[in-house]
C-alpha positions, 0 to 999 in steps of 0.5 A: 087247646083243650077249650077247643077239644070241648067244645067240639067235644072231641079228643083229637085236635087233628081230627077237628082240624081235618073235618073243617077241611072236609067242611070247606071252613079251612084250606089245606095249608091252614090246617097245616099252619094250624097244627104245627102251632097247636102240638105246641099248646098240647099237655102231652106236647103234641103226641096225641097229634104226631100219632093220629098224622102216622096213623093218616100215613099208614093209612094212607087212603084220604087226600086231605089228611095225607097231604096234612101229615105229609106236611106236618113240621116232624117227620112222618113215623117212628123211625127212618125204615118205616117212613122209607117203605110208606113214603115210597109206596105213597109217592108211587100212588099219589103223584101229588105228593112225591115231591114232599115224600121225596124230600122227607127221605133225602133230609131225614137223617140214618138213626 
């Protein structure tokens, strides 16, 4: 990973990821494959991208890196009321993602 990260000279795995996207060298559902594997190689074992994801969630203002974290294998943001009030707010804005937001908080269990 961190070959990766220098040779973009870069600090954020997702980031390079969603650019290949933007670039037209990756799909979507790559991307997403891609960043479940890499939390895994991280040194911080993935925080670094878990929040750069919750950071695209609250932000909530570019399809590719939405639909991205919405995706991602870890429920999107800290806590349950949190991930309630964006994913609502998100499912009502963009109809094309209701579906996965629905399915966070119907699975994502009270804590």
């Amino acid at each position: 990973m961190d070959d990766l990260l220098d040779a973009h000279d870069a600090d954020d795995v997702a980031e390079i990821v969603a650019g290949a996207v933007d670039a037209g060298q990756a799909s979507v559902e790559q991307a997403i494959v891609f960043l479940n594997v890499a939390v895994w190689s991280e040194t911080d074992k993935g925080a670094s991208t878990k929040a750069t994801l919750d950071g695209w969630v609250r932000q909530a203002d570019d399809a590719v890196r939405l639909g991205i974290a919405l995706h991602h294998e870890c429920y999107p943001l800290p806590t349950r009321a949190e991930m309630d009030a964006r994913l609502s707010e998100i499912a009502l804005r963009f109809p094309e993602h209701r579906a996965v937001c629905e399915r966070h908080i119907a699975d994502r269990p009270a804590s």
